[in-house]
HTML snippet that shows the backbone in 3Dmol.js (N, CA, C, O; Angstrom):
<script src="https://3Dmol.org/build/3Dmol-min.js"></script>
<div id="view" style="width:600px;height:400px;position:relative"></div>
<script>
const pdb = `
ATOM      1  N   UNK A   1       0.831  -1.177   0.000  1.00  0.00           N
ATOM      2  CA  UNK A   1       0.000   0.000   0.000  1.00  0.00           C
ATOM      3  C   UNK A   1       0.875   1.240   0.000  1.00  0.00           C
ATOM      4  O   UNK A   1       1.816   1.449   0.766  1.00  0.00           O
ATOM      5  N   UNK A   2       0.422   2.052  -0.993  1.00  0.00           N
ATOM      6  CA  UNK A   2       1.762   3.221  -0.792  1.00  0.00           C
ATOM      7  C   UNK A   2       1.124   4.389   0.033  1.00  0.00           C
ATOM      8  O   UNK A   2      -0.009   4.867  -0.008  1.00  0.00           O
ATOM      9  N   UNK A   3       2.331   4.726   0.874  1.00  0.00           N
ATOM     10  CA  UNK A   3       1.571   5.935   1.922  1.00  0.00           C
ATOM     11  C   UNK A   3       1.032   7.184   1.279  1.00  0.00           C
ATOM     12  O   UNK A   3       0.427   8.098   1.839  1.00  0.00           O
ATOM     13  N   UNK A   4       1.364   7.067  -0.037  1.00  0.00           N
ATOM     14  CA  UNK A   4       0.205   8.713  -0.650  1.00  0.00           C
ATOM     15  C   UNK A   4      -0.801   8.500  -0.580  1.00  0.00           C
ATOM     16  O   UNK A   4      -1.390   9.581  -0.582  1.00  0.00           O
ATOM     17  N   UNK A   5      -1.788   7.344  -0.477  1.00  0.00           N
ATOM     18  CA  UNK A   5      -3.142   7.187  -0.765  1.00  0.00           C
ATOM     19  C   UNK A   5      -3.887   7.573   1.048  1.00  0.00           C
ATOM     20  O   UNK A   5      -5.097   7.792   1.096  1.00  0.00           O
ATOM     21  N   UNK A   6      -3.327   7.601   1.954  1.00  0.00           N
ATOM     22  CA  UNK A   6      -3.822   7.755   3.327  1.00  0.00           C
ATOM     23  C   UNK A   6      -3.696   8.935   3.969  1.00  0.00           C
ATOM     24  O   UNK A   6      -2.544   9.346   4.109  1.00  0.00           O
ATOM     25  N   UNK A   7      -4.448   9.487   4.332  1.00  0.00           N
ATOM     26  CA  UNK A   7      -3.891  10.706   5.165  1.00  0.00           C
ATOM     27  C   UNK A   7      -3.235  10.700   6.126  1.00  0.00           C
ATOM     28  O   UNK A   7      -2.632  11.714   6.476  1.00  0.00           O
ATOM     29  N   UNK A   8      -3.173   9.413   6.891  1.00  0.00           N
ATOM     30  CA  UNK A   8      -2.598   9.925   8.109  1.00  0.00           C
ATOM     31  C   UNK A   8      -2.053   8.028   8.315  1.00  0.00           C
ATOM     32  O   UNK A   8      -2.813   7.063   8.225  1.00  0.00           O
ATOM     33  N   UNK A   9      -1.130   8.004   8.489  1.00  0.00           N
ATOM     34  CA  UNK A   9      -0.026   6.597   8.661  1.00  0.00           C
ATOM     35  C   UNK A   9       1.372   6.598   9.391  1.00  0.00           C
ATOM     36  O   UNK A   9       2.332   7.357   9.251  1.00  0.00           O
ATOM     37  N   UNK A  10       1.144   5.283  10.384  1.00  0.00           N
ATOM     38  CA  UNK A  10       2.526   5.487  10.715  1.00  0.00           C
ATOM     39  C   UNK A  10       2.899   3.667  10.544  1.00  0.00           C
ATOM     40  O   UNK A  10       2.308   2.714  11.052  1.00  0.00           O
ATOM     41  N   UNK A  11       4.211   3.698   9.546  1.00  0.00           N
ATOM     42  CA  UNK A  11       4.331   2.278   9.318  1.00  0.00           C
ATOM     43  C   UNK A  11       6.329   2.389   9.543  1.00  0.00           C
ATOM     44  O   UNK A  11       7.078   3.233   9.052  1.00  0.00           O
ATOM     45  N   UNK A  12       6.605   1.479  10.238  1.00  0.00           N
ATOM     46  CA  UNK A  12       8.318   1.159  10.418  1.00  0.00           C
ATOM     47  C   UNK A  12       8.578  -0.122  10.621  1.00  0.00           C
ATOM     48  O   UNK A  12       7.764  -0.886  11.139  1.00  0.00           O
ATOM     49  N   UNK A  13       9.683  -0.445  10.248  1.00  0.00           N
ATOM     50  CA  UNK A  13      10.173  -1.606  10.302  1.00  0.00           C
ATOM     51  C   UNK A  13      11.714  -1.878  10.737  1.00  0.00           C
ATOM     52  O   UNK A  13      12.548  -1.044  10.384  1.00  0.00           O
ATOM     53  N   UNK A  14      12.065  -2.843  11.378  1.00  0.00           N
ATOM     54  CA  UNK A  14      13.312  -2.458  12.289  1.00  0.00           C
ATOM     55  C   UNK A  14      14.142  -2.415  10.912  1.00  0.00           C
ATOM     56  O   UNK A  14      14.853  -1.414  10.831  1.00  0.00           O
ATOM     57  N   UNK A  15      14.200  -3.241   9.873  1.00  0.00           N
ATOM     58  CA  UNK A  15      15.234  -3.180   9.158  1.00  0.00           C
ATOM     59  C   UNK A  15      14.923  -2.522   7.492  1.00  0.00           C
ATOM     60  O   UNK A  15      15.536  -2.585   6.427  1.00  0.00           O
ATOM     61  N   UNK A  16      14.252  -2.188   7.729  1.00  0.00           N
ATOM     62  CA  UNK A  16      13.658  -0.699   6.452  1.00  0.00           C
ATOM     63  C   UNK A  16      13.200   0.561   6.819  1.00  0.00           C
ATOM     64  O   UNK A  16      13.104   1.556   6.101  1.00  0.00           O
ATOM     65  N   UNK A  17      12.877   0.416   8.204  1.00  0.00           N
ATOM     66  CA  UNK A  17      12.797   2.315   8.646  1.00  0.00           C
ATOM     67  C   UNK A  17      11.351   2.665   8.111  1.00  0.00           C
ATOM     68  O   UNK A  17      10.570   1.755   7.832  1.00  0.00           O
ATOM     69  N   UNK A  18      11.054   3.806   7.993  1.00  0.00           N
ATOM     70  CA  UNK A  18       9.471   4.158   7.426  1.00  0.00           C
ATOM     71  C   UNK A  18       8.736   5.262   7.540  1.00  0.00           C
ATOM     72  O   UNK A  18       9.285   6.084   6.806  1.00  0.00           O
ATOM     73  N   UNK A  19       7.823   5.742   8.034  1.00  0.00           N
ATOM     74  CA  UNK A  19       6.942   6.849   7.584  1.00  0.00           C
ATOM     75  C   UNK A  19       6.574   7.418   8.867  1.00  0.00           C
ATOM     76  O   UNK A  19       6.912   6.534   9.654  1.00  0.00           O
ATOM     77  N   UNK A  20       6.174   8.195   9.418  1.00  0.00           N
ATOM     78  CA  UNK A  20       5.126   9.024  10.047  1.00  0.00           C
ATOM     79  C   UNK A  20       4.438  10.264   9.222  1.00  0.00           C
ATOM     80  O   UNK A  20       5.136  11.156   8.740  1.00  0.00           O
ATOM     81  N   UNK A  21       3.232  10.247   9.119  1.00  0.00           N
ATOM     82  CA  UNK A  21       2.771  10.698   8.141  1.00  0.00           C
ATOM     83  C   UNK A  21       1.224  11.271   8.823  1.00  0.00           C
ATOM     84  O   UNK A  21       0.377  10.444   9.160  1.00  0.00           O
ATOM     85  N   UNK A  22       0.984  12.750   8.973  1.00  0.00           N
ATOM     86  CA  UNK A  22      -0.529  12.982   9.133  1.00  0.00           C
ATOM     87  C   UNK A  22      -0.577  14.321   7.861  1.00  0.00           C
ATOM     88  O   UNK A  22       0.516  14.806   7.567  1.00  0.00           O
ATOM     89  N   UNK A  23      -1.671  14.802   7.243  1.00  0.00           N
ATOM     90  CA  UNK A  23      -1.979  15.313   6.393  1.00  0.00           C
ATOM     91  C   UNK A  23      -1.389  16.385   6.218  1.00  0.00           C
ATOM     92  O   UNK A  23      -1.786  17.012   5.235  1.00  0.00           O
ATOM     93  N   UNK A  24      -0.309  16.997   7.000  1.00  0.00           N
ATOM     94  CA  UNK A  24       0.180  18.257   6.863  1.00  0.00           C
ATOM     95  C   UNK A  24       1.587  17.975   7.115  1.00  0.00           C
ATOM     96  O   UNK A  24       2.281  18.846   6.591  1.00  0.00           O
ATOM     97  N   UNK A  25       2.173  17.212   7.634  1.00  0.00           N
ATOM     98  CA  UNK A  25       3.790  16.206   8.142  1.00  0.00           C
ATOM     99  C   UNK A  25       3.679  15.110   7.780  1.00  0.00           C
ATOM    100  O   UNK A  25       2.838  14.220   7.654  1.00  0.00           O
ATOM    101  N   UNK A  26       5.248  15.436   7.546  1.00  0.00           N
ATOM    102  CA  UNK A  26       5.937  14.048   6.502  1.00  0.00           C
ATOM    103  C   UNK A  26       7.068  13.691   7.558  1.00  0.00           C
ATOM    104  O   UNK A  26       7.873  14.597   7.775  1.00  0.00           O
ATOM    105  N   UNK A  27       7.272  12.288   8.364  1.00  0.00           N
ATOM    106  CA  UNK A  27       8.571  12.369   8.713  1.00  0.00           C
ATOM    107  C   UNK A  27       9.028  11.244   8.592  1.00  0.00           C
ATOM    108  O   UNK A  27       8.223  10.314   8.635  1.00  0.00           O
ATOM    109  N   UNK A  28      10.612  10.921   8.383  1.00  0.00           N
ATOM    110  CA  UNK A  28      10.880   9.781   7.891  1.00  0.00           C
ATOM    111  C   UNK A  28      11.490   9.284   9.567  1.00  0.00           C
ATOM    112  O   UNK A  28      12.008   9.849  10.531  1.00  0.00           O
ATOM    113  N   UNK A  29      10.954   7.549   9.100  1.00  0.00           N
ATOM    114  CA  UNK A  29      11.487   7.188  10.126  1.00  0.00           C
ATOM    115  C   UNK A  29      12.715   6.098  10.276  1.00  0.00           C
ATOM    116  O   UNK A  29      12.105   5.105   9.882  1.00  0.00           O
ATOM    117  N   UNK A  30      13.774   5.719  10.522  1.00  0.00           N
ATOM    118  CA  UNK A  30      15.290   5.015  10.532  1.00  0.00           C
ATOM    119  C   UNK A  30      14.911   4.024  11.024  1.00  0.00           C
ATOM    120  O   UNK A  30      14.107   3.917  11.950  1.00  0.00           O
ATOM    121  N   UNK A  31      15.737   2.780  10.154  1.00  0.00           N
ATOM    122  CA  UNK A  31      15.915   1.245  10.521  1.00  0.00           C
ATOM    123  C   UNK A  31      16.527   1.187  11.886  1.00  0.00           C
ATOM    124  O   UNK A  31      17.090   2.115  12.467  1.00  0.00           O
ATOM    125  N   UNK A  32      16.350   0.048  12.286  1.00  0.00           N
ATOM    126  CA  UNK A  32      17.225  -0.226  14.020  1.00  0.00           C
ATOM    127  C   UNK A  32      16.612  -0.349  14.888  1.00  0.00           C
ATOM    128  O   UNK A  32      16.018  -1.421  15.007  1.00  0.00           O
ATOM    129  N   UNK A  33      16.470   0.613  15.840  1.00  0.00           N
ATOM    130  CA  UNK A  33      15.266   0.785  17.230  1.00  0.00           C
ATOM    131  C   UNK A  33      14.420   1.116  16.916  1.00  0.00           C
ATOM    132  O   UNK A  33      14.485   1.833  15.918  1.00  0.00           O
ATOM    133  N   UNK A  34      13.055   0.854  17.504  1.00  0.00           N
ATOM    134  CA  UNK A  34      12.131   1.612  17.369  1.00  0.00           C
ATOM    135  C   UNK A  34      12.002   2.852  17.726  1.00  0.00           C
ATOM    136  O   UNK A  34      12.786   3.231  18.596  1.00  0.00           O
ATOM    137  N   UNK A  35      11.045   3.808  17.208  1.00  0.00           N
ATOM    138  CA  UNK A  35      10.575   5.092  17.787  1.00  0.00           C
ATOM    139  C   UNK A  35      10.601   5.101  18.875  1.00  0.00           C
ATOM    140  O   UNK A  35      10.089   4.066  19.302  1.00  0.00           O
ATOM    141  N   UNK A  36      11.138   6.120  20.100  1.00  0.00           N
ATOM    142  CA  UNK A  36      10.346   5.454  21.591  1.00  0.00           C
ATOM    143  C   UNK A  36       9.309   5.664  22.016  1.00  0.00           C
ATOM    144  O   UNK A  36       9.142   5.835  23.224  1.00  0.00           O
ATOM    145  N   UNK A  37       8.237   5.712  21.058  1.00  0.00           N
ATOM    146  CA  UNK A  37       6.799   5.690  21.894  1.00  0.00           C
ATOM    147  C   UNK A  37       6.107   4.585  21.638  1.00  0.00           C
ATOM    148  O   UNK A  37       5.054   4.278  22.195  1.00  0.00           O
ATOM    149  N   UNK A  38       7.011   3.584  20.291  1.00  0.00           N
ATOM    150  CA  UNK A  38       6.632   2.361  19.813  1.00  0.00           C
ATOM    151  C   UNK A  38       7.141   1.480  20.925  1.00  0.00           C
ATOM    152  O   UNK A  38       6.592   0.389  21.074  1.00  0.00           O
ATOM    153  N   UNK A  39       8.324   1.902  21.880  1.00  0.00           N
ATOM    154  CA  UNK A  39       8.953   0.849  22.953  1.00  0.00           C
ATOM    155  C   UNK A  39       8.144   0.126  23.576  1.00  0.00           C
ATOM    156  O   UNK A  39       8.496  -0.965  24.026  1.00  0.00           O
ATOM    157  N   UNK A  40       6.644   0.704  23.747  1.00  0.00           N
ATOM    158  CA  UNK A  40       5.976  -0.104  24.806  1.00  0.00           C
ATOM    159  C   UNK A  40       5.197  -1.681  24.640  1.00  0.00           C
ATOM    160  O   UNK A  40       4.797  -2.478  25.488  1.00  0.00           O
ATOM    161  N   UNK A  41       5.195  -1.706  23.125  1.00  0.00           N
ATOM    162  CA  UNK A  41       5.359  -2.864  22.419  1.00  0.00           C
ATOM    163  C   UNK A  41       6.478  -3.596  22.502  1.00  0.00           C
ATOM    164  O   UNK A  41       7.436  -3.314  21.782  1.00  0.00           O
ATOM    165  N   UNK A  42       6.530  -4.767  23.493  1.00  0.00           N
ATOM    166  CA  UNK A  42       7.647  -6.059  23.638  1.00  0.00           C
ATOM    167  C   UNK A  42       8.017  -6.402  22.205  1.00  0.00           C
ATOM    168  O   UNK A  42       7.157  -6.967  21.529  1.00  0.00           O
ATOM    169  N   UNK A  43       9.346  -6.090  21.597  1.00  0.00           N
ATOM    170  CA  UNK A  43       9.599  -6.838  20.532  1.00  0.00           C
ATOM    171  C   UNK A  43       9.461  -6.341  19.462  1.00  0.00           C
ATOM    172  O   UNK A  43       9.481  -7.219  18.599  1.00  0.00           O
ATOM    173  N   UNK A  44       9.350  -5.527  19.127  1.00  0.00           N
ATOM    174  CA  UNK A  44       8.559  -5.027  18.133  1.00  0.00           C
ATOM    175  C   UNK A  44       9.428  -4.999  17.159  1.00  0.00           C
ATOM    176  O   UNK A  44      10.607  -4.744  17.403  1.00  0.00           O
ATOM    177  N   UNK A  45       9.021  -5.240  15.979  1.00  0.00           N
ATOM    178  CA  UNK A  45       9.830  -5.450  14.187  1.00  0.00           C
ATOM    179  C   UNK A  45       8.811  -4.498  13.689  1.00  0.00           C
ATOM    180  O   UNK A  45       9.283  -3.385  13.454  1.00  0.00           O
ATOM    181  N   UNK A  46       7.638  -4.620  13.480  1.00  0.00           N
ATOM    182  CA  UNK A  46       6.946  -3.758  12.785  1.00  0.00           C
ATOM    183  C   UNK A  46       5.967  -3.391  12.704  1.00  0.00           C
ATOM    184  O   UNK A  46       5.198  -4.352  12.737  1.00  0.00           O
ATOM    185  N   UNK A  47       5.208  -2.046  12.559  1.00  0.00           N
ATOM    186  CA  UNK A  47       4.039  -1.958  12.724  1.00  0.00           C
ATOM    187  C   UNK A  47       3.091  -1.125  11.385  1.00  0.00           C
ATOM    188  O   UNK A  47       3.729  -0.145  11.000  1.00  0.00           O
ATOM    189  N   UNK A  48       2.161  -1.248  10.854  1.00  0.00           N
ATOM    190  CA  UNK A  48       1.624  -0.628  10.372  1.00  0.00           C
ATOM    191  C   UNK A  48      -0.338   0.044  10.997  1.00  0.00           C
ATOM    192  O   UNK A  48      -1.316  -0.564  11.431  1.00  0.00           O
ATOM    193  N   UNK A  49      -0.094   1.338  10.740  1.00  0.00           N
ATOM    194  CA  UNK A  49      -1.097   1.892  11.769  1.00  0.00           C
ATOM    195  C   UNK A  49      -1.755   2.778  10.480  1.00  0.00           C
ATOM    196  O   UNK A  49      -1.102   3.764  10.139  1.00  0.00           O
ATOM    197  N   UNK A  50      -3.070   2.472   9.707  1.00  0.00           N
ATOM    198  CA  UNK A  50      -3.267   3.237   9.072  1.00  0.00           C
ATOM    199  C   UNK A  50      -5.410   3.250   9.740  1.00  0.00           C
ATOM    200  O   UNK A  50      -6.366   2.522   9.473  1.00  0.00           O
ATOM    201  N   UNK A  51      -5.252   4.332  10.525  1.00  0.00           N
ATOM    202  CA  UNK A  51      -7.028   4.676  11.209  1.00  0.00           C
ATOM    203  C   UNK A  51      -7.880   5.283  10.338  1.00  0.00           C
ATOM    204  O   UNK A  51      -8.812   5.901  10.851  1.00  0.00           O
ATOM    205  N   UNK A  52      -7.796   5.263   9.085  1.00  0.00           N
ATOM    206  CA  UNK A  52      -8.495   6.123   7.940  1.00  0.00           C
ATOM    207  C   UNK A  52      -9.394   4.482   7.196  1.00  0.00           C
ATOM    208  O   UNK A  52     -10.362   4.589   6.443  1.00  0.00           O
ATOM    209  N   UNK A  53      -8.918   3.366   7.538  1.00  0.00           N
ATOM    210  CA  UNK A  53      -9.016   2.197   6.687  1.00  0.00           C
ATOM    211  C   UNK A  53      -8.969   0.893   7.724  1.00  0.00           C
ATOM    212  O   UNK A  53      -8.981  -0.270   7.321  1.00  0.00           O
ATOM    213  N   UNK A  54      -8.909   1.300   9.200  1.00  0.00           N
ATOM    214  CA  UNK A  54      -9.011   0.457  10.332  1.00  0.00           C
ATOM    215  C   UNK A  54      -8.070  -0.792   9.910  1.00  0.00           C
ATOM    216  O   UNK A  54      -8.613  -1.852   9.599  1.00  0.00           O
ATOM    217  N   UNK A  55      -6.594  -0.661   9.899  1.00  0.00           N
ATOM    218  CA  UNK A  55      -5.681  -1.339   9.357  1.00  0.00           C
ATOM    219  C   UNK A  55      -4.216  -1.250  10.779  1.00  0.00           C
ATOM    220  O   UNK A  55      -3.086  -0.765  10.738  1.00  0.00           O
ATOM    221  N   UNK A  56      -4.830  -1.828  11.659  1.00  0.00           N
ATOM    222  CA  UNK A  56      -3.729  -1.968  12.599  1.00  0.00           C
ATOM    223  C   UNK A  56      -2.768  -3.227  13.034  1.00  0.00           C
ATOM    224  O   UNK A  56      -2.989  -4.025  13.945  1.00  0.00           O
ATOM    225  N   UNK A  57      -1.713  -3.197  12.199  1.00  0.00           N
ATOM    226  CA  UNK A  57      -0.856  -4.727  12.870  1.00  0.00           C
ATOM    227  C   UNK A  57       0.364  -4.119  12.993  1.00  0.00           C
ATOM    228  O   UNK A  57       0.894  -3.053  12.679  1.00  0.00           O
ATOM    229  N   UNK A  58       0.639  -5.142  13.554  1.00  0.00           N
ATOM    230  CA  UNK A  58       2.431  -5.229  14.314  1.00  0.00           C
ATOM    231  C   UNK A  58       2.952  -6.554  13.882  1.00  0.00           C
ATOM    232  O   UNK A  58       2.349  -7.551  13.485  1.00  0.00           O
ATOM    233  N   UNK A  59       4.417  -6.286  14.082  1.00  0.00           N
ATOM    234  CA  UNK A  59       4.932  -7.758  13.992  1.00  0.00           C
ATOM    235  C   UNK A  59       5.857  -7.943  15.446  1.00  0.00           C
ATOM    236  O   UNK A  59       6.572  -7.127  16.027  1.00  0.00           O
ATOM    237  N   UNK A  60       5.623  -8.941  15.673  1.00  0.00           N
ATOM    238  CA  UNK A  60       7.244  -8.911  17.187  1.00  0.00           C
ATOM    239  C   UNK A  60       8.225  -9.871  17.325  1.00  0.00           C
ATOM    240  O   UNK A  60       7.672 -10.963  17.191  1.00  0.00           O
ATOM    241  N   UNK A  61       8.972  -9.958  17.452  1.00  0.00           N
ATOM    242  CA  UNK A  61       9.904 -11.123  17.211  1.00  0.00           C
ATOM    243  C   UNK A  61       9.361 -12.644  17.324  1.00  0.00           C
ATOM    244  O   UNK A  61       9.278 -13.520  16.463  1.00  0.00           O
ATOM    245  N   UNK A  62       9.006 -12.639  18.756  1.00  0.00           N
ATOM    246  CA  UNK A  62       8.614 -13.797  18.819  1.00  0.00           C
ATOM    247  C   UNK A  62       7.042 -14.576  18.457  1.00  0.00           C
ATOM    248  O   UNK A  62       6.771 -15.777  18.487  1.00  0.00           O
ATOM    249  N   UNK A  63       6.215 -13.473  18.136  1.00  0.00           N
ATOM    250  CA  UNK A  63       4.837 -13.688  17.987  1.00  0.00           C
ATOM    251  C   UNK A  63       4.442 -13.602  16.539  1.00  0.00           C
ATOM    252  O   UNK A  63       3.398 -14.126  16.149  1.00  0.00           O
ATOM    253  N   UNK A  64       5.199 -12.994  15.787  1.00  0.00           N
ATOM    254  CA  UNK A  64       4.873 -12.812  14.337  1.00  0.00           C
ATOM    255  C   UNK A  64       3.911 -11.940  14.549  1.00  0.00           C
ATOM    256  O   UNK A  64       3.463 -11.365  15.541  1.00  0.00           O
ATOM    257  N   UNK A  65       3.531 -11.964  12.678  1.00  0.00           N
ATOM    258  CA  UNK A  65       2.197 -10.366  12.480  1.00  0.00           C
ATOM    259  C   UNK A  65       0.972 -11.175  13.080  1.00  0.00           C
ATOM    260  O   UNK A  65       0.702 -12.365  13.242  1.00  0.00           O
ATOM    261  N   UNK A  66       0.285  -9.809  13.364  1.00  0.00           N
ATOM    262  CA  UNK A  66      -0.670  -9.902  14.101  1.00  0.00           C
ATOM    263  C   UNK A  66      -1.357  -8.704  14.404  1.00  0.00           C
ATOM    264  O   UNK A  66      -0.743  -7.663  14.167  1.00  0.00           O
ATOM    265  N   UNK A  67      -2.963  -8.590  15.069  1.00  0.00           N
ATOM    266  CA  UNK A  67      -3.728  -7.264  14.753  1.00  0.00           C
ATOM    267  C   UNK A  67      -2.980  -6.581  16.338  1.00  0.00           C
ATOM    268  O   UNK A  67      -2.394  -7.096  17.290  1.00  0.00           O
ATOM    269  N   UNK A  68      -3.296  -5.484  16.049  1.00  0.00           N
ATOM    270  CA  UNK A  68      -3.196  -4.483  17.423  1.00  0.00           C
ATOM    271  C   UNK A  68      -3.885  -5.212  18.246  1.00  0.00           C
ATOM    272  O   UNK A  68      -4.736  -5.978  17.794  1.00  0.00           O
ATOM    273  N   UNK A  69      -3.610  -5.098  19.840  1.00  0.00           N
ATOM    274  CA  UNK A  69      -4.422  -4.401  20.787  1.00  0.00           C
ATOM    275  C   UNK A  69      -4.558  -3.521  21.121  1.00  0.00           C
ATOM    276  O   UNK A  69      -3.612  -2.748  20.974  1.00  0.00           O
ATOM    277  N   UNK A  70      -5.772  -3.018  21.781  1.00  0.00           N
ATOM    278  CA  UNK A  70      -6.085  -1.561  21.899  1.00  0.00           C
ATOM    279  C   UNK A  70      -4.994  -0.393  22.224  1.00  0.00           C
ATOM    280  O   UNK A  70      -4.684   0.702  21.754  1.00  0.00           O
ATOM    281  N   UNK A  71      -4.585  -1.247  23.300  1.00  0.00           N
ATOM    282  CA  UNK A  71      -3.262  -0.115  24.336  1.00  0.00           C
ATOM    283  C   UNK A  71      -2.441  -0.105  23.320  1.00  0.00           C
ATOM    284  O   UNK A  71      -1.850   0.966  23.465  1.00  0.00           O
ATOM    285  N   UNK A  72      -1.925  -0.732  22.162  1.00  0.00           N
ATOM    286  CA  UNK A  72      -1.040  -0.491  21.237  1.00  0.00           C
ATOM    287  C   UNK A  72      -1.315  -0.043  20.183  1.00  0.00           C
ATOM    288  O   UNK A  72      -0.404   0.069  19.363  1.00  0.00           O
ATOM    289  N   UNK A  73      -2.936   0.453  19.759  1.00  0.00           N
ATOM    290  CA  UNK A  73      -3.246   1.494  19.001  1.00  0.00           C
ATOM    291  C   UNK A  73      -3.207   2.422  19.518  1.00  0.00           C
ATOM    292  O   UNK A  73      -3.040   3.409  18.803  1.00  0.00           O
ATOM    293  N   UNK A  74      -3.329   2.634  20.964  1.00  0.00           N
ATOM    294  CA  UNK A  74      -3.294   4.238  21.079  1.00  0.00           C
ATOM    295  C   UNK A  74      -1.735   4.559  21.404  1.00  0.00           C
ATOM    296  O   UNK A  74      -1.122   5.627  21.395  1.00  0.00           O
ATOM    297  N   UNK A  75      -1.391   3.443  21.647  1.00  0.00           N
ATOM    298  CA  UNK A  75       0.557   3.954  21.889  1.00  0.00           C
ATOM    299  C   UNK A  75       1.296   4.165  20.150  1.00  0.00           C
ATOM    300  O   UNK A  75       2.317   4.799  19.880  1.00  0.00           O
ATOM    301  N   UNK A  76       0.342   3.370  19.130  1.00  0.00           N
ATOM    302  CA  UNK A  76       0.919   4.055  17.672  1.00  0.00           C
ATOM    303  C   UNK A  76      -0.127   5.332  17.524  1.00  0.00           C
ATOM    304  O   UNK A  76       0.136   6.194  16.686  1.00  0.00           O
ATOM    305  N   UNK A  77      -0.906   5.407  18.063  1.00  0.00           N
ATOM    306  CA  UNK A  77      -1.879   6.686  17.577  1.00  0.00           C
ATOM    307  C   UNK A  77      -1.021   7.791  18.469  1.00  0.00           C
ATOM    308  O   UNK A  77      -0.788   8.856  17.898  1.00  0.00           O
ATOM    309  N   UNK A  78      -0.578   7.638  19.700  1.00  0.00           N
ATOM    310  CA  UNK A  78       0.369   8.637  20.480  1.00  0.00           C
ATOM    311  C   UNK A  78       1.592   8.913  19.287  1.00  0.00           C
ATOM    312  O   UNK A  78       1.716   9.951  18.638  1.00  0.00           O
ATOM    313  N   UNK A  79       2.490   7.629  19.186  1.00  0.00           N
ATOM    314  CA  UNK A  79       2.998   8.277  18.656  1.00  0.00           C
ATOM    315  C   UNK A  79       3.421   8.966  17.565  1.00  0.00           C
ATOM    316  O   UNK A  79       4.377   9.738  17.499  1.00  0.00           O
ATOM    317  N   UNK A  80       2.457   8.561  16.487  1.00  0.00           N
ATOM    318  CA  UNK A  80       1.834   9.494  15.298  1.00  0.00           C
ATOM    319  C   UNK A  80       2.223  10.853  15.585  1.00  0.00           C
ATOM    320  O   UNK A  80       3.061  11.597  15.076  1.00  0.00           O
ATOM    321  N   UNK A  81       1.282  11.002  16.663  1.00  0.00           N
ATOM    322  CA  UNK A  81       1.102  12.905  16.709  1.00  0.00           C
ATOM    323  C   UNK A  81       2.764  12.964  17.326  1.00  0.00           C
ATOM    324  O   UNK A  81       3.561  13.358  16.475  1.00  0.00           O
ATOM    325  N   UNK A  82       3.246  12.693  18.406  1.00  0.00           N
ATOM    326  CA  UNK A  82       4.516  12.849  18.992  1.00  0.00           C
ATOM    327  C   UNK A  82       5.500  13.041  18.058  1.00  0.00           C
ATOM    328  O   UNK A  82       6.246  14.014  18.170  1.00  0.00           O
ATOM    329  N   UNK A  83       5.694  11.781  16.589  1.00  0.00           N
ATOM    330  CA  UNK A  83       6.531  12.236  16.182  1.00  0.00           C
ATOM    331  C   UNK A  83       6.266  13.101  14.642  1.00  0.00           C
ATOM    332  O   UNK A  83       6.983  13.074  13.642  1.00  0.00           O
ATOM    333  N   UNK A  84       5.313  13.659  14.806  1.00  0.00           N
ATOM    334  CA  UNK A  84       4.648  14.354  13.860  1.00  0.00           C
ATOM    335  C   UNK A  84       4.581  15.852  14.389  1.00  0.00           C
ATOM    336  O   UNK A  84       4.252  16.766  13.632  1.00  0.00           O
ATOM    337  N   UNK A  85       4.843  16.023  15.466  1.00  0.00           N
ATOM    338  CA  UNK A  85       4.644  17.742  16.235  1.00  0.00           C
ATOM    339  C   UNK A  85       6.115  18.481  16.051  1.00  0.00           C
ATOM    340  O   UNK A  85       7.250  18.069  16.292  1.00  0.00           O
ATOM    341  N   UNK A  86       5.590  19.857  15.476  1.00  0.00           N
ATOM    342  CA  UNK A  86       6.618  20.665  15.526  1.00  0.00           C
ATOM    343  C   UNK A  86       7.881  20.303  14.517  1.00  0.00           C
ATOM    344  O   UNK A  86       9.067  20.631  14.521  1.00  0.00           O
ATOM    345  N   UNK A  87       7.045  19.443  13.621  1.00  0.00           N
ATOM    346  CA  UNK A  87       7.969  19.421  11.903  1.00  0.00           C
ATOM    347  C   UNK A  87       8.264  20.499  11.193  1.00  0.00           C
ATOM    348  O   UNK A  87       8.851  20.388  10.117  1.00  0.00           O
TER     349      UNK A  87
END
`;
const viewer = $3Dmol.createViewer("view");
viewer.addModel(pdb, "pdb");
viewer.setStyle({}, {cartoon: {color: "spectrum"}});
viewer.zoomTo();
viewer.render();
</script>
């Protein structure tokens, strides 16, 4: 899915890096660690968070992909805006 079609997305991956994206900010995000507002997710490899199309998964090391839970949509919906403020 390419991130022009969504208004508002946040998708990373430990070893391709990725997007934060709401309709007015663009920010790129780096392979390696996660974001730290993504930390609160154990494990985390990857997530894609797109709330325009109710499209929430993660991946984690040991659990593979899989849908959000709640507390980890609003910890990618936190950090959407977090790393989207003051671009």
């Amino acid at each position: 899915m390419s991130d022009e079609f969504y208004p508002q997305r946040l998708r990373w991956s430990s070893d391709r890096g990725g997007i934060a994206k709401t309709p007015t900010k663009q920010v790129r995000l780096s392979p390696g660690e996660p974001p730290q507002q993504l930390q609160v997710i154990p494990d985390i490899e990857f997530i894609d968070y797109i709330p325009a199309i109710h499209l929430y998964r993660v991946r984690t090391k040991f659990h593979g992909e899989r849908d959000m839970e709640d507390h980890e949509i609003g910890a990618a919906r936190e950090a959407l805006q977090a790393l989207t403020e003051g671009v």
